[in-house]
N, C-alpha and C positions, 0 to 999 in steps of 0.2 A: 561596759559603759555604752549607755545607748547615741547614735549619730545623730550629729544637730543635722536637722532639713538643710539644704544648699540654700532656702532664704533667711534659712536662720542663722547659718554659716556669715553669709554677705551682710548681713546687719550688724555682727558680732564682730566681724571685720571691719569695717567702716566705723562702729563704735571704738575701736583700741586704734584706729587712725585717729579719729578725732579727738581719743586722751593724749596722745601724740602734742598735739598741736600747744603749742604757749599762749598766752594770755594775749600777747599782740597780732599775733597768728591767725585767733578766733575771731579779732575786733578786724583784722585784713579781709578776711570772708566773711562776717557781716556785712562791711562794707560792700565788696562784689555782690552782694546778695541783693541788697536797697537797688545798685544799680541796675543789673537784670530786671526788676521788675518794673525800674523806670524804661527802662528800652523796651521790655514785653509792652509798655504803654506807647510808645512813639513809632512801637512798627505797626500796631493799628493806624497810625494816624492814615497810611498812605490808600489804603481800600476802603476809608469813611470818606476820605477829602474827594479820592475820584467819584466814587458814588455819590456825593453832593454837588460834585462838580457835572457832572454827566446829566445829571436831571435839569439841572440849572441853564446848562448851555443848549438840552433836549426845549427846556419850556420856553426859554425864551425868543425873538422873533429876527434876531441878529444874532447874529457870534462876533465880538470885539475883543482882539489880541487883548488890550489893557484891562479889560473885565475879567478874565479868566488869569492875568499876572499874579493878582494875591494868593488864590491856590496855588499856583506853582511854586512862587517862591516861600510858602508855606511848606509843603512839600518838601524844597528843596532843604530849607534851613532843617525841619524834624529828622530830615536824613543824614546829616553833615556832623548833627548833635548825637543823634545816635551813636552813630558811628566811632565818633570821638569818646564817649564816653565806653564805649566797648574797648577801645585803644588801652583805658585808664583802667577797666576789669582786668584786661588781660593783662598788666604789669604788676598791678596788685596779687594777683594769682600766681604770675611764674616766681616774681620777688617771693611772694612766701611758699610754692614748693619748691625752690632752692636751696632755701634755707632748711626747710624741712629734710629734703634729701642729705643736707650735708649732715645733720643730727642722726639721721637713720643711719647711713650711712656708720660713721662712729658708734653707735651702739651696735650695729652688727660686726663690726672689727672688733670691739670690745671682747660680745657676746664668744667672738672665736679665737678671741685672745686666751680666753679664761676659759673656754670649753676643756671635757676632759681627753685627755691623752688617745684614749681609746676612740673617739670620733675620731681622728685626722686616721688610724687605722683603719679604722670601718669603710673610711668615705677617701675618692681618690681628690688629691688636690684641686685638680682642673674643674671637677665635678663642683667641688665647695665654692671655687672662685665664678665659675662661669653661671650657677644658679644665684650667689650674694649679687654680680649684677643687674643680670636680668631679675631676679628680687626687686631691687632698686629701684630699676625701673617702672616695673609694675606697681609700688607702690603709688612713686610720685603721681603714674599716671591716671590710676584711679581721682586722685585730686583734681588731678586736671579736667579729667572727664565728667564731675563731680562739677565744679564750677566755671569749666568753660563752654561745657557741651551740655550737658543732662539738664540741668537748672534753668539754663537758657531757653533749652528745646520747652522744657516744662508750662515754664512760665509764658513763652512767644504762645505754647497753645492752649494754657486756659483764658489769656488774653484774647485769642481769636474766639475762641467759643461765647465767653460775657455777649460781644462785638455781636456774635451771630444769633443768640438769645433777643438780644437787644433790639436788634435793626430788623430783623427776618421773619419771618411763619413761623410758629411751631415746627411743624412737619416738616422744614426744610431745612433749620435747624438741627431736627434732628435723626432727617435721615445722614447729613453733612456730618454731626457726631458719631456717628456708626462706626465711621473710616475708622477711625482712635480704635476701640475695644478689640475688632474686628485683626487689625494692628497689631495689636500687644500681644495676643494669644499665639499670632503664629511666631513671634519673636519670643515669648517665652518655652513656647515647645522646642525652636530652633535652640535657645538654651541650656536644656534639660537634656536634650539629645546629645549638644557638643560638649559637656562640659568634661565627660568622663575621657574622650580624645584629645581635651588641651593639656590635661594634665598629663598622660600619658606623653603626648609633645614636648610637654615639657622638662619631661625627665628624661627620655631620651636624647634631649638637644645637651642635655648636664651630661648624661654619658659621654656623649661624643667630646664636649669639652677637656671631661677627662682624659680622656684619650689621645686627643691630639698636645696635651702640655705634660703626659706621661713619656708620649712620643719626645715630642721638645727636649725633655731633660735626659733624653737618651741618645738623642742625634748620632753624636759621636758613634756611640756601639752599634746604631743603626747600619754605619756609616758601617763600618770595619766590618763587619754581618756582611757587608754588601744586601739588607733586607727591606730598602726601600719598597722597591716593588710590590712586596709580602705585604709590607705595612699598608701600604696604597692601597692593597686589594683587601684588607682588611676592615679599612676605614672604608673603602669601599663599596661593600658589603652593609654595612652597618647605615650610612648613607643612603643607599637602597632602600631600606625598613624604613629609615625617616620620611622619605619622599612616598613610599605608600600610604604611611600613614597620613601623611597631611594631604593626597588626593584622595582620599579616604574622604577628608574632611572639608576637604574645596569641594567635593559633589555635593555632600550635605548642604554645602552652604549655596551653593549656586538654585539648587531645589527651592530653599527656603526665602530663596533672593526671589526667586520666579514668584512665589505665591504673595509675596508683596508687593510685587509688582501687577499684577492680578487684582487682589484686594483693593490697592489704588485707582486704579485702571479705570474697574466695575464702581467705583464712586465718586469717580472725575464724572464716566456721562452718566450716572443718575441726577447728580448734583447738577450738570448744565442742563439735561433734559428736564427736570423739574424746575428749576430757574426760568429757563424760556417757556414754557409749559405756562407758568404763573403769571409770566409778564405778559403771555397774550391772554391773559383771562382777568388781568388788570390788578391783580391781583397784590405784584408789587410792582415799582418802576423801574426802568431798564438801565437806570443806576443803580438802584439794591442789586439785580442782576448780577455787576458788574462786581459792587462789593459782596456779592455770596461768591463766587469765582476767587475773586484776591483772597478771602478770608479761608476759602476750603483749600486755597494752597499756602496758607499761614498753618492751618493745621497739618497740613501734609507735609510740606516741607521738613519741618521739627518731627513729624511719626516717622520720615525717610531717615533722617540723620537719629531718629531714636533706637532704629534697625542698626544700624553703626555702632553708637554711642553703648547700647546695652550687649551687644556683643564683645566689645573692645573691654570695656567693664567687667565682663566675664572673666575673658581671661586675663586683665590684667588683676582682678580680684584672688583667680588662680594662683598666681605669681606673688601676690601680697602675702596669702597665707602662709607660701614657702620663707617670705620675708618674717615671719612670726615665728616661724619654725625654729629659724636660725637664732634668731634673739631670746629665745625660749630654749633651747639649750642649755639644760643645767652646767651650772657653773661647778669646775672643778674643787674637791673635798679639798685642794690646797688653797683654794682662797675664804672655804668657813670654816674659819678658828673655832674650835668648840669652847666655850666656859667650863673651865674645867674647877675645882673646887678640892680645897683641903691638900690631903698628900700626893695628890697628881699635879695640881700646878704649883708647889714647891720648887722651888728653887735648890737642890739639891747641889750643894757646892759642892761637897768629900766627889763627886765624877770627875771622873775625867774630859776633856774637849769633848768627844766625842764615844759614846756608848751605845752597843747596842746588844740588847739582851734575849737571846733566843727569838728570835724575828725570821716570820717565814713569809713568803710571795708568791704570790699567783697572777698573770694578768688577767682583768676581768672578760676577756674574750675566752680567755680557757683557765675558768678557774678552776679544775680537775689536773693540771700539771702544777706541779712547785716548782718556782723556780728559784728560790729559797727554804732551806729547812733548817729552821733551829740555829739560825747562825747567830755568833756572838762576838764579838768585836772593843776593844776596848782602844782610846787613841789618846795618847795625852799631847799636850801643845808643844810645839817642836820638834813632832817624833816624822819621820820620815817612813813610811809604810808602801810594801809593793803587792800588789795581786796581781798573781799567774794563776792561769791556768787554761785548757784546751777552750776552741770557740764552742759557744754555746751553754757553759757553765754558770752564768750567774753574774760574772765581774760588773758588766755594765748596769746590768739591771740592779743590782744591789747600790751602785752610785747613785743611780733615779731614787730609789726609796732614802737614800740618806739627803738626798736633797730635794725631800715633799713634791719629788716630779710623779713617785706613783706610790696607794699606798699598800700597806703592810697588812696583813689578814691577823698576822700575831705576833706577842711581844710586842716591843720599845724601843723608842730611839731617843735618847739625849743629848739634845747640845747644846753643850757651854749649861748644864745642869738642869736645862727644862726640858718639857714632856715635846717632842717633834710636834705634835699636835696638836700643841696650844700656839705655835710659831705663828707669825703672816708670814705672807712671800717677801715683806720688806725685813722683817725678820733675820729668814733665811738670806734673805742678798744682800743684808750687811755681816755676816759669816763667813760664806761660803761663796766659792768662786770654781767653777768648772770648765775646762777647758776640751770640748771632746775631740774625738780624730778627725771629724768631719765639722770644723768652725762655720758659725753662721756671721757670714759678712753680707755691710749694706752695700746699694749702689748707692755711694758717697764717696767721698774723699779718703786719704788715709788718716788723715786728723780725725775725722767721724770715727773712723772704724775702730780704732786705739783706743778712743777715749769712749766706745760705745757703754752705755750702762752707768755712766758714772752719773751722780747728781751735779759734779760743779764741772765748772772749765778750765781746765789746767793750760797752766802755758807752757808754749810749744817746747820752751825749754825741759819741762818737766818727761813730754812727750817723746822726744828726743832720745833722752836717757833712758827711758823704757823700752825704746825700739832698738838700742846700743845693746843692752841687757838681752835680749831679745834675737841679736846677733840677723837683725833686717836695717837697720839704717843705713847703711849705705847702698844694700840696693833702694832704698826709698830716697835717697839723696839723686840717683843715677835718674829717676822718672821725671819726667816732664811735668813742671809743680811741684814736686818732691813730698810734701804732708797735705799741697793740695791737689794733689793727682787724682781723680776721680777714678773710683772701679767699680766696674762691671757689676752684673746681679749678680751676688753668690762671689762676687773675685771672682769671674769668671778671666780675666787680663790677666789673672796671677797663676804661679804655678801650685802645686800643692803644697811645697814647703812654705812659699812665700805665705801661703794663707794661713798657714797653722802660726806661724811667727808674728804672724798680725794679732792673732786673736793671744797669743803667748807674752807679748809687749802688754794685754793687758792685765795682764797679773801683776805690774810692776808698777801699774797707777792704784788696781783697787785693793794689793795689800793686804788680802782676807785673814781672816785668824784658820781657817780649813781648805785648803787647794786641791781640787781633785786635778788628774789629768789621766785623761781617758783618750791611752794611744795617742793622746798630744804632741808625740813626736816622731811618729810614725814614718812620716812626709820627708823627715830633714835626713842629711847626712850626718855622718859620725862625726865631723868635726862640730858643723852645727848642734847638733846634740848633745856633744859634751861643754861646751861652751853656754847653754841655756840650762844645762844641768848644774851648770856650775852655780851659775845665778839663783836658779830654785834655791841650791841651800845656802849660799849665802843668804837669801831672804830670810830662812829658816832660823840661820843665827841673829840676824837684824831684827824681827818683827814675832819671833817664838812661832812662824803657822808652821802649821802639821799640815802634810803634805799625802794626801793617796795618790797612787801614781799604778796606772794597768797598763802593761804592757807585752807584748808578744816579742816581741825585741829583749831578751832578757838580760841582755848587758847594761839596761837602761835602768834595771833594778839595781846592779852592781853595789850603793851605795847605800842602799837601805837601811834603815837599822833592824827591819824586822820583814820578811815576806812570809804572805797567806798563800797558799796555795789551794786552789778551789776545785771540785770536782761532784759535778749535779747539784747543786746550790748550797754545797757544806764543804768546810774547812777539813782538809786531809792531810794538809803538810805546812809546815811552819818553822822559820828561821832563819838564818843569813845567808844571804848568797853561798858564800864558799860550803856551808856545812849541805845546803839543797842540793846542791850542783856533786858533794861526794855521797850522797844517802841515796839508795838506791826507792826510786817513785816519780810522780811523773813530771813533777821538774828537773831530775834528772834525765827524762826520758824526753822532753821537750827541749833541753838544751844538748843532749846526742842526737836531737830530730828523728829520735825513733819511735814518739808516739805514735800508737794505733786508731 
């Protein structure tokens, strides 16, 4: 596939900006736009008025204060209005990229809500968060630059040029226009040269991001390492290449700054030596003078700030595309339901809750390892089911595929008698409820956290009994607030068991007809464990759900009516605790702790 040109890039970006924008959005920047070019009209006023004024007060044979009042306060008033109405641009403009970032913004959380599993593997977190910002940014700021800067400068100097056509010589005119061309080319080569170093900037600064919130989430083992230092000198390190690179790019730019400065320089005194040049050859009056001067610094001024403007552009253009990138992330195979047709979307009642039939897995980063072969599975409603087996075998990742978190290369999966594949994810989460060893809590309240997921709002009474079940209410009675005690990112205030009993309390709001628990109780003690064990099956006789339950803990299986035993992504051993624990394999070998 062949590359679009970098000006065909920034055009195609700026067009999917402005599909972006809403119907009141477009009529916001038309608006800004009408006024720009009434201001590009009121900032001529002040180098036409003095240049009338200057001849006026040259020809005539006195100078009286009150003669020359009406220009001034001419003058004065087309400046005050300007101004004012640049106030009303600029409100017009931030109001609607505000609003615009805030949409962006949610569509890119979307975009990575729904991304597939295998990106958040690929890509380190810090790295994703700290480029979705600065993304953000770079968008809105293209906008801004776009109608607060670029358009203004545009407009301020074809305004000047009309003025200088108008009022002036050809030839002075149009050595005065030269500045422009002359201008642009070295800002564009300045372009062309940086653009391959901001992007490179730019993803290095996303490395580092990563790295320092990879760091963050490790503190603690940092801490116990005693490896601060290490890490210092590694960020260190890394720092160093940044700060090259970007003097790398401060030379570039400082070169490029020099030679427009030059370019203007060399036609500031052409333009006053040709000016006075004329005026002693009578050629024009030493008010036109005055207004070629004001006027070749209307078009300079806007070429100076266009040297800014199309640079900043650049790279925040840079940064939009990464913003495209994110949002253009395909959306994970669990949120498109395929139409399926005839005996695959049948409703297959004679199954059981939950089936699966010869189903094998690979993650798509190594699809050449199975980490599933042929397994087969059958679970009817009410059955209580345990998987053991050594780390690394299969247990988790076989949870993910029964709950459309990853998919299946072969065979099927049934639940509740339809094809897994025809499911949505609203589907699956009015089903299925997962509880893993590592629960994901907000920073909110403990009310929030209990009730997280659920559609309606239960009252606290209900909430209450959940966390009783749950065997955490009374430490949540003992916290300051007690259901509205706020916590930390992650429960970071809580201990491990405290967390797993939060996310365990909400089994007892949402009720599923299928409960997985993945080392869910890993965290607790044995009285807590048997006591939230208890309540699993009583739920099981109240509400008929089947229950998988993975545990390394094998007394937690105890109760089962049936345990799998897994070993390299296939079933080797199967039956009740007592019969596992006397047959000699590797659930007896993992409850003598003699595995190899």
């Amino acid at each position: 596939m062949k590359k679009k040109p970098a000006e065909g890039k920034a055009v195609f970006i700026v067009t999917r900006l402005y599909r972006m924008l809403g119907k009141r959005q477009k009529l916001s920047f038309v608006g800004a736009l009408l006024i720009m070019l009434v201001s590009a009209g009121l900032a001529q006023v002040v180098p036409l008025t003095v240049g009338i004024l200057t001849d006026d007060v040259l020809g005539g044979s006195s100078i009286a204060f009150l003669s020359i009042m009406p220009y001034l306060l001419f003058i004065l008033a087309a400046s005050v209005f300007n101004e004012t109405i640049k106030v009303v641009r600029r409100l017009i403009v931030e109001d609607t990229c505000t609003r615009i970032e805030k949409n962006a913004r949610v569509a890119a959380v979307r975009a990575l809500l729904r991304a597939p599993l295998a990106y958040f593997r690929e890509n380190m977190r810090g790295n994703i968060h700290g480029m979705l910002n600065r993304s953000l940014d770079g968008t809105t700021k293209v906008l801004k630059l776009l109608f607060m800067d670029f358009c203004p400068s545009i407009f301020n100097s074809v305004a000047a040029v009309i003025v200088v056509f108008f009022k002036l010589p050809l030839i002075l005119a149009a050595v005065m226009i030269l500045v422009v061309p002359v201008g642009i080319l070295v800002v564009l080569r300045q372009i062309k040269t940086q653009k391959g170093i901001r992007v490179e900037l730019v993803r290095s600064k996303a490395g580092m991001d990563g790295t320092a919130v990879e760091l963050l989430n490790g503190v603690e083992t940092v801490r116990i390492c005693d490896s601060v230092e290490q890490e210092c000198g590694r960020f260190a390190n890394t720092s160093e290449l940044l700060r090259r690179k970007e003097m790398k790019h401060h030379k570039s730019m400082a070169f490029y700054d020099c030679l427009k400065f030059i370019n203007e320089a060399v036609f500031t005194v052409l333009v006053i030596g040709l000016s006075v040049y004329m005026a002693a050859s009578r050629k024009i009056s030493v008010g036109e003078v005055l207004t070629a001067y004001l006027c070749f610094t209307q078009l300079t001024s806007p070429l100076r700030e266009l040297h800014r403007i199309l640079d900043e552009l650049s790279e925040s253009l840079v940064l939009t595309d990464q913003y495209f990138r994110i949002v253009d992330i395909p959306e994970d195979f669990s949120y498109q339901t395929p139409a399926l047709s005839g005996e695959a979307a049948a409703c297959r009642e004679e199954l059981p809750l939950l089936a699966a039939e010869h189903i094998s897995f690979a993650y798509p980063e190594n699809p050449g390892r199975a980490v599933l072969k042929d397994f087969s599975l059958q679970l009817r409603e009410g059955e209580f089911v345990g998987i053991a087996g050594p780390s690394g075998c299969g247990k988790s990742s076989l949870m993910k595929v029964f709950s459309k978190l990853e998919q299946l290369q072969e065979g099927r999966v049934f639940l509740g008698g339809r094809d897994l594949g025809s499911l949505s994810r609203r589907d699956i989460r009015d089903m299925i409820f997962m509880v893993p060893q590592s629960p994901f809590l907000i920073a909110g309240t403990v009310y929030d956290n209990i009730t997280y997921g659920l559609d309606r709002k239960p009252e606290l009474s209900e909430v209450m009994e959940a966390a009783r079940r749950a065997c955490i209410h009374e430490e949540i009675q003992r916290m300051p607030g007690q259901y509205e005690a706020l916590l930390a990112e992650g429960g970071g205030n809580l201990s491990g068991g405290q967390r797993q009993r939060i996310a365990l309390a909400r089994i007892f709001l949402q009720r599923p007809r299928l409960l997985i628990l993945d080392e869910a109780t890993a965290a607790l003690d044995n009285t807590s464990e048997r006591i939230v064990q208890a309540e699993v099956e009583k739920l099981i006789q109240e509400e008929g759900t089947a229950v998988i339950s993975i545990a390394h803990r094998l007394s937690t299986l105890k109760n089962c009516d049936r345990i799998l035993v897994i070993e390299q992504g296939q079933v080797v051993q199967q039956g009740k605790y007592e019969e596992l624990t006397a047959c000699p394999g590797i659930f007896r070998d993992m409850y003598l702790g003699v595995l190899k």
